[in-house]
C-alpha positions as CSV (number, residue, x, y, z in Angstrom):
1,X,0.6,-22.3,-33.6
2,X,2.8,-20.1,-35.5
3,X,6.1,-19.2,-34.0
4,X,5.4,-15.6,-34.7
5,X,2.4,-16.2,-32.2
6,X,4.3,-16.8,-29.7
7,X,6.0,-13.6,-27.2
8,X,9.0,-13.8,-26.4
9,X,10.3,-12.6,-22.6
10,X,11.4,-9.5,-23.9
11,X,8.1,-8.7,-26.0
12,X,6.5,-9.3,-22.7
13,X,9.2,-6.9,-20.8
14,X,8.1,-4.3,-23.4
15,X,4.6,-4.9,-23.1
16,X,4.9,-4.7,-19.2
17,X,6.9,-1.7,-19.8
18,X,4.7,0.1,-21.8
19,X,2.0,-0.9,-19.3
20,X,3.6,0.8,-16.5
21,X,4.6,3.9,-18.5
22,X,1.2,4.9,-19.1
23,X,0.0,5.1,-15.2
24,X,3.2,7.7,-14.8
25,X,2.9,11.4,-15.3
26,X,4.0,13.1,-18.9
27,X,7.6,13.7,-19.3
28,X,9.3,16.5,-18.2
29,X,9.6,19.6,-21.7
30,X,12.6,20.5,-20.8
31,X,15.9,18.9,-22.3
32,X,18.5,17.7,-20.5
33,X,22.2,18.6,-21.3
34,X,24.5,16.6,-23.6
35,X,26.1,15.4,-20.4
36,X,23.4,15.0,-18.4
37,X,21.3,12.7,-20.9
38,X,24.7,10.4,-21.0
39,X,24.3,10.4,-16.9
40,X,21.1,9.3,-16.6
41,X,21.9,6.7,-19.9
42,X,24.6,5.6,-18.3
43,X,22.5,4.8,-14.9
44,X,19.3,3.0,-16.8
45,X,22.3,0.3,-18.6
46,X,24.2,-0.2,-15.0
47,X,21.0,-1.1,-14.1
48,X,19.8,-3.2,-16.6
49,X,23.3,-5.1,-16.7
50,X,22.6,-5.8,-12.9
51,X,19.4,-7.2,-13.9
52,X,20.3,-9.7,-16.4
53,X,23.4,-10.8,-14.2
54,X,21.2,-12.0,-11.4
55,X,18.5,-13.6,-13.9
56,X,22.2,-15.3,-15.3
57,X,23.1,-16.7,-12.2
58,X,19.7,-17.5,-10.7
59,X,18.9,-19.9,-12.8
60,X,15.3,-21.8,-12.0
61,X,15.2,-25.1,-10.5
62,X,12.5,-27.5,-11.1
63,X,9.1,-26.5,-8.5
64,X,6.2,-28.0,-8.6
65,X,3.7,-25.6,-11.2
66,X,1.2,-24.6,-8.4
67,X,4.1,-22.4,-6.4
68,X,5.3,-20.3,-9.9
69,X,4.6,-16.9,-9.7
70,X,2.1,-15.3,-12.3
71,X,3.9,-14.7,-15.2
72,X,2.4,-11.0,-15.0
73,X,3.9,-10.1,-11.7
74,X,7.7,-11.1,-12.9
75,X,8.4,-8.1,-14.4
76,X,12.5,-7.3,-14.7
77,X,14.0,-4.3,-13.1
78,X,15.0,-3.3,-16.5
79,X,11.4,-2.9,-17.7
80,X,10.9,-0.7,-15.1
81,X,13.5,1.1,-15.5
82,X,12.6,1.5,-19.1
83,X,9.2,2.7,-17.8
84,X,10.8,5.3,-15.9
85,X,12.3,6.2,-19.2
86,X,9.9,5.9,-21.2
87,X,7.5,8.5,-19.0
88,X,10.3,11.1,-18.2
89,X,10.5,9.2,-14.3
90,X,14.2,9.9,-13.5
91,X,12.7,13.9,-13.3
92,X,11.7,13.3,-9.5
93,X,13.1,12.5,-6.5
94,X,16.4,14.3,-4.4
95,X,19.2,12.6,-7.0
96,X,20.0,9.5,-9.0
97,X,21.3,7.5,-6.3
98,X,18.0,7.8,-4.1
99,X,16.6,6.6,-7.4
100,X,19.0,3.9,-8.0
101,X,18.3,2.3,-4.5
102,X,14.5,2.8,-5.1
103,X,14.7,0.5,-8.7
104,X,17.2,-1.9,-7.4
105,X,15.2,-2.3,-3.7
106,X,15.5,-6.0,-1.9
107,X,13.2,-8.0,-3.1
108,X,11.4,-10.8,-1.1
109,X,8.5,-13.6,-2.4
110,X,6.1,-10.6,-2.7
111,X,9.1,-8.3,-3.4
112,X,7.8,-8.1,-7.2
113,X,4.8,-7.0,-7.1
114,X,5.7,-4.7,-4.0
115,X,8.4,-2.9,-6.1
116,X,6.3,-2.5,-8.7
117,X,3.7,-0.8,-6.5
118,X,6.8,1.5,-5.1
119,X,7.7,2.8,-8.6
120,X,4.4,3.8,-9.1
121,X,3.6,5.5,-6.0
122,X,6.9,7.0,-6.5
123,X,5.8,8.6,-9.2
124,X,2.1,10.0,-8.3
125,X,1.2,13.6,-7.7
126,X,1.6,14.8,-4.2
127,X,-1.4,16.6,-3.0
128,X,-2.0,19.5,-1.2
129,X,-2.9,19.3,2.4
130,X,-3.6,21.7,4.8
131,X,-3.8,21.2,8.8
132,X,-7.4,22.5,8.8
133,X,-8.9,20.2,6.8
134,X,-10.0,16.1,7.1
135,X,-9.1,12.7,5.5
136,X,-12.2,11.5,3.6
137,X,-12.9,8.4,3.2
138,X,-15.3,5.8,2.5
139,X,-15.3,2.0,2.3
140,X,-17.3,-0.9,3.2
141,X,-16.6,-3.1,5.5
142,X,-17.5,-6.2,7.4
143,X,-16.1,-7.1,10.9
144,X,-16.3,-10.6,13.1
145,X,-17.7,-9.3,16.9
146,X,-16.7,-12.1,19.4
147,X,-18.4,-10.7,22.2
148,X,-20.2,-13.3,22.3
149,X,-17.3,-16.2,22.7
150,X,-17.6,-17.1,18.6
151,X,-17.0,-15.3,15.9
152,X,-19.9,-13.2,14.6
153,X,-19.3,-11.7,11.2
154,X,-21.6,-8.3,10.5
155,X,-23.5,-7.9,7.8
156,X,-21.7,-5.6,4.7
157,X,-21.8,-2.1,6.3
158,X,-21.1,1.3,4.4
159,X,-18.6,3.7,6.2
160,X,-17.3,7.5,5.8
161,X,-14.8,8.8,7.8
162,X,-13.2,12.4,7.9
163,X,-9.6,12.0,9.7
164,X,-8.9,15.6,11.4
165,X,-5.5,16.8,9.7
166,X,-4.5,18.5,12.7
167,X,-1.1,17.6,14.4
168,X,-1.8,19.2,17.9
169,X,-3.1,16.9,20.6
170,X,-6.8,16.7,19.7
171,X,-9.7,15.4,22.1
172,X,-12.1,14.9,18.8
173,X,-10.0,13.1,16.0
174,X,-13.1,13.2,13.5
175,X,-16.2,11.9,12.4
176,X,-17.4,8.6,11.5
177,X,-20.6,7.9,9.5
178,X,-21.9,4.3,9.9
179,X,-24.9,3.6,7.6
180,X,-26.3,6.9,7.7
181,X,-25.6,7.9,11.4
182,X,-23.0,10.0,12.9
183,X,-21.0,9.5,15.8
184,X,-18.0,11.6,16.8
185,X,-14.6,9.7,17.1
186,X,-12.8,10.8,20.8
187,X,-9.4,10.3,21.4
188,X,-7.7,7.3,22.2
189,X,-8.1,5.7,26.0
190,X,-5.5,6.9,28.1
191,X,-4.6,10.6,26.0
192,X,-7.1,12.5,28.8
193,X,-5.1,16.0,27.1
194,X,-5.8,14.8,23.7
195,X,-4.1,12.8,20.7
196,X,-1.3,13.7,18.8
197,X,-1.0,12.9,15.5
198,X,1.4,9.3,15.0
199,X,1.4,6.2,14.2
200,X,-2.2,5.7,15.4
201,X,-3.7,9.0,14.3
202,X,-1.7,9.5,10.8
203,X,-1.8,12.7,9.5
204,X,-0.5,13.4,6.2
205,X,2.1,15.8,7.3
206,X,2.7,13.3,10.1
207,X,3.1,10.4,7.6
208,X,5.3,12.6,5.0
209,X,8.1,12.6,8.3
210,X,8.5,9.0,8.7
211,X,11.9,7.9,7.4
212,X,12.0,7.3,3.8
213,X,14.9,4.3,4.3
214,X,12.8,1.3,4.3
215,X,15.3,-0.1,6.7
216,X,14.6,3.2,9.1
217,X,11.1,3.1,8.5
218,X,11.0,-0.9,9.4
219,X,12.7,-0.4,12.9
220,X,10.7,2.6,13.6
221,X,7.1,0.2,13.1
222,X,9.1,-2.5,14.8
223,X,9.5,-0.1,18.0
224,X,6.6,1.5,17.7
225,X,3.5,-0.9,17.3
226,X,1.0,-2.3,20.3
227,X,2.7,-5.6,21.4
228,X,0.6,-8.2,21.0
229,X,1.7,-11.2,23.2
230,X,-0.4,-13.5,21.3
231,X,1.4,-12.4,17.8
232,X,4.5,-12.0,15.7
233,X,5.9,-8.6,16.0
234,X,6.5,-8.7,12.1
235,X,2.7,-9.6,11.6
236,X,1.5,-6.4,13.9
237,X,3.9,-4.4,11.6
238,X,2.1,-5.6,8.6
239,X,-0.9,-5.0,9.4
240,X,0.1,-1.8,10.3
241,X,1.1,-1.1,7.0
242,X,-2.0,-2.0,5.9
243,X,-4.0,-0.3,7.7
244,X,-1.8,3.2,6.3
245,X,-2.7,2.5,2.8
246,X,-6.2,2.8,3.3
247,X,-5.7,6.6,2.8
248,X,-3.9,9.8,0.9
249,X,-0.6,9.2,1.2
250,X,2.4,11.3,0.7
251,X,4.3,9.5,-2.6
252,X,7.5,9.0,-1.1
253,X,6.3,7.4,2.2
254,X,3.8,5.0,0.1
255,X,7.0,3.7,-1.7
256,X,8.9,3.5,1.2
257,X,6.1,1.4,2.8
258,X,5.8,-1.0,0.3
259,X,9.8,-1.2,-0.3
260,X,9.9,-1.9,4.0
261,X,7.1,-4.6,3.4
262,X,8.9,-6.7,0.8
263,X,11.5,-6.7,3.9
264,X,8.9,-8.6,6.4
265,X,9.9,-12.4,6.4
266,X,6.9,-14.5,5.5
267,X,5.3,-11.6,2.8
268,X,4.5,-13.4,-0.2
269,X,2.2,-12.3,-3.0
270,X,-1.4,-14.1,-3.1
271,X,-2.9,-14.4,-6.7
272,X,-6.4,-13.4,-6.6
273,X,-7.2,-11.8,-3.5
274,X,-10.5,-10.5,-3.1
275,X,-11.5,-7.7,-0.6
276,X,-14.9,-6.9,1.0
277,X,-17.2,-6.5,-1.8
278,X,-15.7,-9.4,-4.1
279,X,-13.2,-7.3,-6.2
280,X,-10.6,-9.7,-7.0
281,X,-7.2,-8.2,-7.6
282,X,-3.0,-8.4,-7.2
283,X,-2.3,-9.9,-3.4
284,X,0.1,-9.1,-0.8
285,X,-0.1,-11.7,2.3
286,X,1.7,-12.6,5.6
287,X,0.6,-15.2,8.0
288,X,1.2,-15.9,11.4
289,X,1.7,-19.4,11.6
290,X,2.0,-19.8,15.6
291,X,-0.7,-17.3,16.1
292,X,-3.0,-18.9,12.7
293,X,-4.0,-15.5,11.4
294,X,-3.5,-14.5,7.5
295,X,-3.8,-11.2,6.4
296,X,-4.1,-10.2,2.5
297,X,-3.7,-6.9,0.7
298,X,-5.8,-6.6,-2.3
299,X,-4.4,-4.2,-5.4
300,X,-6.1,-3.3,-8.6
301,X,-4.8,-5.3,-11.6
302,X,-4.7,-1.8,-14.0
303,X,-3.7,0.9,-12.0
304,X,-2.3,-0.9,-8.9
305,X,-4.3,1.1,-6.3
306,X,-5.1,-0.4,-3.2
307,X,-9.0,-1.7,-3.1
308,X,-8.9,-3.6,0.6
309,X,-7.9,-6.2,2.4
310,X,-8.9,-8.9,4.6
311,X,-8.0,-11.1,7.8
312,X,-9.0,-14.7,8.3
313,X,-8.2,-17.2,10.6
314,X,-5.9,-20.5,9.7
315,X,-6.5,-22.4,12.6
316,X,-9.4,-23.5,14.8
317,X,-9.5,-21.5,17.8
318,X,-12.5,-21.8,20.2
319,X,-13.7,-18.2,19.1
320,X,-13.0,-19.7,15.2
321,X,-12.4,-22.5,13.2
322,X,-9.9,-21.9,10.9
323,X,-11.1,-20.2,7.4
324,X,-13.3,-17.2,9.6
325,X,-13.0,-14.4,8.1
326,X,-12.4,-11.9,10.3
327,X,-12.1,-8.4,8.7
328,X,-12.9,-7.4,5.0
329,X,-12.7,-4.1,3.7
330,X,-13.0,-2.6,0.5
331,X,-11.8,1.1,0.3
332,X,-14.2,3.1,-2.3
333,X,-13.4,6.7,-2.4
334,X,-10.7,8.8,-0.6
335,X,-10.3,13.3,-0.7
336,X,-9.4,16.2,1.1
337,X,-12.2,18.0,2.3
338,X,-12.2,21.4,4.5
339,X,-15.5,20.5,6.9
340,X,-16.4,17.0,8.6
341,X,-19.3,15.2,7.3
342,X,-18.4,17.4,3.9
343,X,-18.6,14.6,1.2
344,X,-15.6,15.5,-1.4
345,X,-17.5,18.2,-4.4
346,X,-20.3,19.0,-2.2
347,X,-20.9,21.5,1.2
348,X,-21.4,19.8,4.4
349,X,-25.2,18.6,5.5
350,X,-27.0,20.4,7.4
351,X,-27.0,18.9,11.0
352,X,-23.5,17.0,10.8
353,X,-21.9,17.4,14.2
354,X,-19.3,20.3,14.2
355,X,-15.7,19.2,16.2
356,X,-13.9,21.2,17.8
């Protein structure tokens, strides 16, 4: 092999770099002042000498081969800085400091691939969303029933939901489609005046209100999910997480999300996890050790968009020896649409229940 053959770290920075500025939008035309341009210069180096100061005093220590990361998901904070760059990224957000703490956030065993995931939701197009219309979205999924005293996993089932958008307490929520038949979804047990929108009926404009500190955001989960006595309180608020990304999300909250996740003790990243219809992808995972229940987030390898995820047990328990899977989902298709049962580009068919 010729030395020229081999990349170096910083070819594969570049490559990473070039990689990430191509999923970001087109740079801002208009020029930035003498002044400025040294500002936002000046910013990109500070950060990049941070960078290679902690790689200079973190030097690796001998692991065994099978706990390395992937090589692809150890991507500096200078590359992705230079991304930024590269794609005109220091145009959005409120000012450079919110930015700064956004490229330089805490980063955890899945805090890599989690910040990456941050910059680029960071950086997508917010949509437009108005209070009258619904949450699309559809997704296959398979689901353990234990009824029965074992775990019973159902067959690979097609879904489409449409999420109302509206924040007023509402007895009808939406519409769920479950291999072809319709069934209206009520609100929750207990809200006999209806459901607000919140953390378990998440509305757009609802979700674009939640702090945008991950800190802020993490205590507000932490306060705010179902107690579980049998698990972790860290575990519920992952798999709360997870079940927000299944969805349109305002940018800022998504990074937020992700940057709180990388937070949660235990959240590693899992090579090669696969959701509900065998897409295999970039993993984020927490288990619950005391509990023995493992929950993976699946991501695309190209565009880092969030294909599914999946639950399975890791210990025997009398409903489930330990490798059950539990929950798979693999999230196909998401859109705004003004009508349930409306399927995103086309008018509603004729005979889908009307809410409200």
């Amino acid at each position: 092999m010729n030395r020229e053959d081999v990349a170096s770290p910083g070819d594969r920075s570049e490559d990473e770099a070039r990689h990430l500025a191509r999923l970001l939008p087109p740079p801002a035309t208009e020029d930035l002042s003498p002044e400025r341009f040294r500002q936002k210069k000046e910013l990109l180096m500070n950060l990049i000498e941070a960078d290679s100061r902690r790689d200079s005093q973190a030097q690796p220590t001998a692991r065994p081969t099978s706990q390395l990361l992937r090589p692809a998901l150890l991507v500096p904070v200078s590359a992705m800085a230079l991304a930024a760059i590269l794609a005109g990224g220091f145009a959005l957000g409120t000012d450079d400091e919110d930015r700064t703490t956004t490229v330089t956030a805490t980063q955890g065993a899945g805090g890599g691939l989690l910040h990456r995931l941050s910059t680029v939701a960071l950086m997508s197009e917010a949509p437009v969303v108005r209070d009258d219309q619904f949450l699309y979205t559809r997704s296959k999924v398979r689901e353990a029933e234990i009824g029965s005293g074992k775990a019973v996993l159902s067959p690979l089932t097609e879904r489409e939901d449409w999420a109302a958008q509206d924040p007023r307490p509402l007895k009808e929520l939406g519409l769920a489609r479950v291999d072809g038949d319709d069934m209206v979804i009520n609100a929750q047990l207990g809200d006999d005046n209806g459901t607000p929108a919140g953390l378990y009926r998440p509305t757009y404009h609802w979700l674009a209100s939640l702090p945008t500190d991950p800190d802020e955001l993490l205590a507000y989960l932490r306060a705010h999910v179902r107690k579980d006595a049998g698990q972790e309180t860290d575990q519920l608020v992952f798999e709360q997480i997870g079940g927000l990304l299944g969805g349109v999300l305002p940018p800022r909250t998504a990074a937020t999300l992700y940057r709180a996740a990388a937070k949660i003790p235990g959240v590693e990243e899992a090579p090669e996890a696969e959701d509900a219809i065998g897409r295999t992808g970039l993993g984020i995972a927490r288990e619950d050790t005391e509990y023995g229940n493992r929950t993976e987030w699946v991501f695309d390898k190209s565009d880092y968009s969030f294909l599914g995820s999946r639950e399975y047990r890791t210990k025997d328990a009398p409903y489930a020896k330990a490798g059950t899977l539990l929950h798979s989902t693999a999230e196909i298709e998401h859109a705004i649409v003004d009508k349930a049962g409306q399927a995103p580009g086309k008018v509603p068919q004729p005979g889908a229940p009307q809410l409200g």
